[in-house]
C-alpha positions in Angstrom: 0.0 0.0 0.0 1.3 3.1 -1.0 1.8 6.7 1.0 -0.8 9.3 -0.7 1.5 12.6 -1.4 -1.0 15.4 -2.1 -0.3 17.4 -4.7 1.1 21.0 -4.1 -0.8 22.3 -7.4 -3.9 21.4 -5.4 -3.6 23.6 -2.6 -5.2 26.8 -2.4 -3.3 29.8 -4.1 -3.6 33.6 -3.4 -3.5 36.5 -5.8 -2.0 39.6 -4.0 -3.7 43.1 -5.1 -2.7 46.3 -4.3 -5.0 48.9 -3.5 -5.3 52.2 -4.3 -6.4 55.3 -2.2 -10.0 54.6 -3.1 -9.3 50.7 -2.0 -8.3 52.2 1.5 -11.4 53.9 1.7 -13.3 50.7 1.2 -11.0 48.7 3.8 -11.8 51.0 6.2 -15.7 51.0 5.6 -15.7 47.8 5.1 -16.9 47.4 1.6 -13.9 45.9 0.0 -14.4 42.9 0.1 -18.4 43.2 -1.6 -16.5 45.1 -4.1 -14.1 41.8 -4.8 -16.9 39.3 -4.8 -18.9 41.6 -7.1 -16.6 42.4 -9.7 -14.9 39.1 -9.9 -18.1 36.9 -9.7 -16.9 35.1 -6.9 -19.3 32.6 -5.2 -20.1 33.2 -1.4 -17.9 30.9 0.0 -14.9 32.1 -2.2 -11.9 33.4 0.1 -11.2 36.5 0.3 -8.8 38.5 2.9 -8.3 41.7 3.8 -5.6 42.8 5.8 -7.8 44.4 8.5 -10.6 43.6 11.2 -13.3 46.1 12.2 -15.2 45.1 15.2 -17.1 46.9 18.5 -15.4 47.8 21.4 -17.3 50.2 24.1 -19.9 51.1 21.7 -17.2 52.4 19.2 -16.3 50.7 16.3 -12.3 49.8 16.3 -10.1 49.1 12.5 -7.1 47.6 13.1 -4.9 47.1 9.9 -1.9 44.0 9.9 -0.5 45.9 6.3 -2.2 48.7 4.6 -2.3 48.9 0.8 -3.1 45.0 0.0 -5.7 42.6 -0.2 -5.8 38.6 -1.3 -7.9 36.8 -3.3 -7.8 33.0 -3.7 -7.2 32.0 -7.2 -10.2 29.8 -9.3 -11.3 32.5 -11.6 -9.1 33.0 -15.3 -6.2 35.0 -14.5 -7.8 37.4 -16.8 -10.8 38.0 -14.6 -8.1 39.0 -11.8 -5.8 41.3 -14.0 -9.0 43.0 -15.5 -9.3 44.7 -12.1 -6.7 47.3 -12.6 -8.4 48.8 -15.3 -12.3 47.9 -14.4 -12.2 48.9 -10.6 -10.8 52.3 -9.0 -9.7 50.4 -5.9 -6.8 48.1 -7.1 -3.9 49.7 -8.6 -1.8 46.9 -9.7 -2.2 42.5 -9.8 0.4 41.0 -8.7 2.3 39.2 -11.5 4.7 38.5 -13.8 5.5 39.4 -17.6 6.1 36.4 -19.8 7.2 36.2 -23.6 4.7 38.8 -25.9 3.8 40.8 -23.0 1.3 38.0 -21.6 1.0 38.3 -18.0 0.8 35.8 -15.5 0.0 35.6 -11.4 2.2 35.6 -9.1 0.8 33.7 -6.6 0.9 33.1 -2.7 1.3 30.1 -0.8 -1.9 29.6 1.5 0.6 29.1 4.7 1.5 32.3 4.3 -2.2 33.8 4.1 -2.6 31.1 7.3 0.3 33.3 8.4 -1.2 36.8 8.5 -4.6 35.4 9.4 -2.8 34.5 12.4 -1.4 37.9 12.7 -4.8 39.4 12.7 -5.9 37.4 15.5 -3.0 38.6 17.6 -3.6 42.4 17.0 -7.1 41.3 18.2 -6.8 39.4 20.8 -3.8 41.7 22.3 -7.0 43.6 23.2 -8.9 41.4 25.1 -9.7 42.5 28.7 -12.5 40.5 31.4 -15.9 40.9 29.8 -14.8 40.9 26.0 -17.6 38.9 23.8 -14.9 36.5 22.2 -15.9 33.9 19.1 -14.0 30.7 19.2 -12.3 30.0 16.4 -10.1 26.9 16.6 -10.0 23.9 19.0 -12.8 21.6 20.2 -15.4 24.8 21.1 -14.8 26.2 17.7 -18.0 27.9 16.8 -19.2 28.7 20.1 -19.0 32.0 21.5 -18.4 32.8 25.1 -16.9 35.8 27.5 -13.6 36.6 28.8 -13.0 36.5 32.4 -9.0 36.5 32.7 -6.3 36.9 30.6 -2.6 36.1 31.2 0.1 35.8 28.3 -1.0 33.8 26.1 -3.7 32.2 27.3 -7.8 33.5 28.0 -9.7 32.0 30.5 -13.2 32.0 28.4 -16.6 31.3 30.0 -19.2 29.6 27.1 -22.8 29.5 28.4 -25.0 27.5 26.2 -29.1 26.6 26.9 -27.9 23.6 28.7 -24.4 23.8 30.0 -21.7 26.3 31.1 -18.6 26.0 30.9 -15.3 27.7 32.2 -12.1 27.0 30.1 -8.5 28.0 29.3 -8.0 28.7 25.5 -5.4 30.2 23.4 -5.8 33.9 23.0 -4.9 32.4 19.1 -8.1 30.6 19.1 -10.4 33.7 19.8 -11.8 36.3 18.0 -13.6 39.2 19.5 -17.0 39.4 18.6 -18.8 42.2 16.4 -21.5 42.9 17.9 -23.4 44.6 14.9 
């Protein structure tokens, strides 16, 4: 019986945009991301990520921002479709990519470990916010899903409590693992 080896040419791929002044704007109002899905026909469950998380803290709405002036969109589409956006949207100033024989173009594309990477970056300018009574979403480990409410933090660790119809439950999770919730 042989070892299955997954193919690397299966794995997901990212194309890199940079955004112009205009793309900003809609980072920051949270509209980029609609703007992607719209002009590239991109199904719901497409991935998309933008270097920034908006959410509610103290009934004011907080943007924090890993690296301004890019956004990622998993490949799928014709590389056509992605390199069409310079000229058909005013938010992306250039695709990432490179220039082949006859001026044809090609993407330059990301591995997804590195997305995995900055996603996990995120998380951490998040989380370095969390105080007792933060409404946290779980997002990794055996109560991914559920959302619960800070009650300690030390380094790197959150002491979350997760009240459901029929049970509560006090735990210790990863700071890593949460997400703090947006409450609109």
């Amino acid at each position: 019986m042989g070892v299955f080896v997954a193919d690397s040419r299966d794995s997901i791929t990212w194309v890199a945009l940079e955004l112009t002044r205009v793309g900003e704007q809609r980072v920051a109002e949270g509209t980029l991301e609609e703007a992607l899905r719209r002009d590239l026909d991109l199904e719901p469950d497409h991935p998309v990520f933008i270097l920034a998380v908006t959410y509610k803290k103290a009934s004011r709405m907080v943007t924090l921002q890993l690296m301004e002036g890019y956004a990622f969109v998993a490949t799928g589409k014709p590389e056509v479709a992605y390199i069409a956006l310079e000229k058909k949207s005013t938010y992306v100033r250039k695709v990432m990519s490179i220039e082949g024989p006859n001026e044809v173009r090609a993407l330059s594309v990301i591995p997804n470990s590195y997305i995995e990477e900055l996603q996990e970056q995120i998380r951490g300018l998040v989380t370095s916010d969390l105080v007792r009574g933060t409404k946290v979403k779980i997002v990794g480990g055996k109560y991914r899903y559920l959302d619960g409410e800070v009650l300690y933090v030390d380094n790197d660790n959150a002491t979350v409590r997760i009240t459901l119809r029929s049970l509560d439950i006090i735990t210790e999770l990863p700071k890593a693992f949460l997400e703090v919730f947006d409450e609109s």
